[in-house]
N, C-alpha and C positions, 0 to 999 in steps of 0.2 A: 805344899798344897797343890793341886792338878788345878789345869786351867779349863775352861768349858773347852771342848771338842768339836768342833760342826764336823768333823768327816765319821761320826759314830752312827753305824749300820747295825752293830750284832753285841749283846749286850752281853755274857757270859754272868750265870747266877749261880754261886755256889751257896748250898743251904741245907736245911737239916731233912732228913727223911722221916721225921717226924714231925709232929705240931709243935713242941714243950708245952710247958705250963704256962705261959702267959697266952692268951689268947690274942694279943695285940701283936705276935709272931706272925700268925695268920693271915691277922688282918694286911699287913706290912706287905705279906707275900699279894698277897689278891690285890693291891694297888700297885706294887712294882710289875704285875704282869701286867695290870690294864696300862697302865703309865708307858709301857714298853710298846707295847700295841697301837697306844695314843699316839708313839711319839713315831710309827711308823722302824721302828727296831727291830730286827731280829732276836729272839728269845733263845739264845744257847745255854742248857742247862746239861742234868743229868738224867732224864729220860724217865726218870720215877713218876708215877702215879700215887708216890705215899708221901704223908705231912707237907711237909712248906716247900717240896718240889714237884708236889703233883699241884699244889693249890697257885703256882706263879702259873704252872704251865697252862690249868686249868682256864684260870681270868686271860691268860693274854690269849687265847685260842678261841674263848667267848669274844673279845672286844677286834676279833678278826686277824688278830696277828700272825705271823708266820715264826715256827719253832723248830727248834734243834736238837735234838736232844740223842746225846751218847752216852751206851748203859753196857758194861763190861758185860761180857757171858753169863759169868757166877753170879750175879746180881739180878739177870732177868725174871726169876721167881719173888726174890726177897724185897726187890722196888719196883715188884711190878710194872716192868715195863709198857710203857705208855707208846702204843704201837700208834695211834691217828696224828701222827704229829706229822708238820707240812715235813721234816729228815726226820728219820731215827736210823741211827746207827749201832752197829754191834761191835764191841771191841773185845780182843781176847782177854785184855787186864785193865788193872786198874791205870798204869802207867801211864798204857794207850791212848784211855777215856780222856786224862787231863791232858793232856798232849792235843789230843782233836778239839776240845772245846777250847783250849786255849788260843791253838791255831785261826779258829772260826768266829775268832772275838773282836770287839777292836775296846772294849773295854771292860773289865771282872768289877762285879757286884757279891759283899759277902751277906747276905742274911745268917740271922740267926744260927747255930747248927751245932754239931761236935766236929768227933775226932778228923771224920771223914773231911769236913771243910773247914777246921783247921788245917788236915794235912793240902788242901787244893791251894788256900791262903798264903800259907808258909812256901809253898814252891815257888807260884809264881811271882810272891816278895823278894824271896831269894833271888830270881832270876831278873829282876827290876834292879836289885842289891849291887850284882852282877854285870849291870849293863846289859844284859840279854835281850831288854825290851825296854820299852819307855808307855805301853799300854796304862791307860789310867786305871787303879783299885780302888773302891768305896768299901768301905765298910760303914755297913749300915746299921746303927748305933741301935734299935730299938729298944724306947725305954731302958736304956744302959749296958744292953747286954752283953755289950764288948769291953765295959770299965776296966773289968781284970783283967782282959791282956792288953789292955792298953798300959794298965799299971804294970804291969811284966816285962814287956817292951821298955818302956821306963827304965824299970829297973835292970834289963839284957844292957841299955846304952851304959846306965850310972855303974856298972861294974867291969865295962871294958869290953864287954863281948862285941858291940857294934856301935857305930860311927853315928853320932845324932842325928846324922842325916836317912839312917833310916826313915824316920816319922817323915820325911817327907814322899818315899816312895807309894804313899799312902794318904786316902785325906776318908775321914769321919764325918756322915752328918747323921742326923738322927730321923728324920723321916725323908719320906718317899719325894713329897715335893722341894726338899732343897737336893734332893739326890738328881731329881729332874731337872732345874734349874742348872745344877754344875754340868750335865750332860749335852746340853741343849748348847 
């Protein structure tokens, strides 16, 4: 489990480009951005203007925060790139994108999302796995939405693929204020 941080500047949010179905995705999104803003952080995300990445970027940029955000080429139609942000950047790929916001982080937040933040999740797990970094990862449990790959994870250690000490490169809470509290 991650310990509180005091030198955390820039908060890296990886999340879905849509809403999903549960509305309390949303909601989750719109207090991690004020929460960010509150806590005087920097907002590095993906630079979308759509679902639970336009809606972090949206609240912390209301409650005055200062925001990051890197949006590959091929994407600046499809996520809407969110040009008023205090950075936006253009990256040629996708490689790039996770590469700049990782660099720009001192801690990754997972919101809700697919493919896309599972694949941002799994890299810089792996590179935590790796020894590559020692950056704290939350995932942000809302309303349960990560039970199955936590169960999965589970089941990657219980069949040999990885070292139980995975679960520790990683720590789980379920709202926005115990996510504040381990950060702070």
């Amino acid at each position: 489990m991650s310990q509180p941080h005091s030198s955390i500047r820039s908060i890296c949010v990886y999340c879905g480009s849509r809403f999903g179905t549960n509305p309390a995705y949303k909601q989750a999104a719109i207090s991690l951005g004020q929460t960010i803003a509150k806590q005087g952080w920097r907002l590095v995300y993906g630079a979308g203007d759509v679902g639970l990445m336009g809606a972090v970027a949206d609240a912390a940029q209301k409650a005055g925060g200062e925001t990051f955000g890197v949006i590959p080429e091929h994407l600046l139609k499809r996520e809407v790139g969110k040009r008023d942000l205090t950075s936006f950047i253009i990256t040629e790929n996708m490689h790039e994108r996770k590469k700049v916001m990782y660099m720009n982080s001192d801690a990754i937040v997972v919101l809700p999302g697919g493919a896309g933040s599972l694949d941002e999740l799994f890299e810089v797990l792996t590179w935590r796995q790796l020894g590559l970094h020692e950056k704290p990862i939350y995932l942000l449990n809302v309303e349960g939405y990560w039970a199955p790959l936590l169960t999965l994870i589970d089941h990657v250690i219980e069949q040999g693929f990885a070292d139980a000490s995975l679960r520790d490169y990683f720590t789980t809470v379920d709202t926005v204020e115990r996510l504040e509290a381990a950060l702070s």
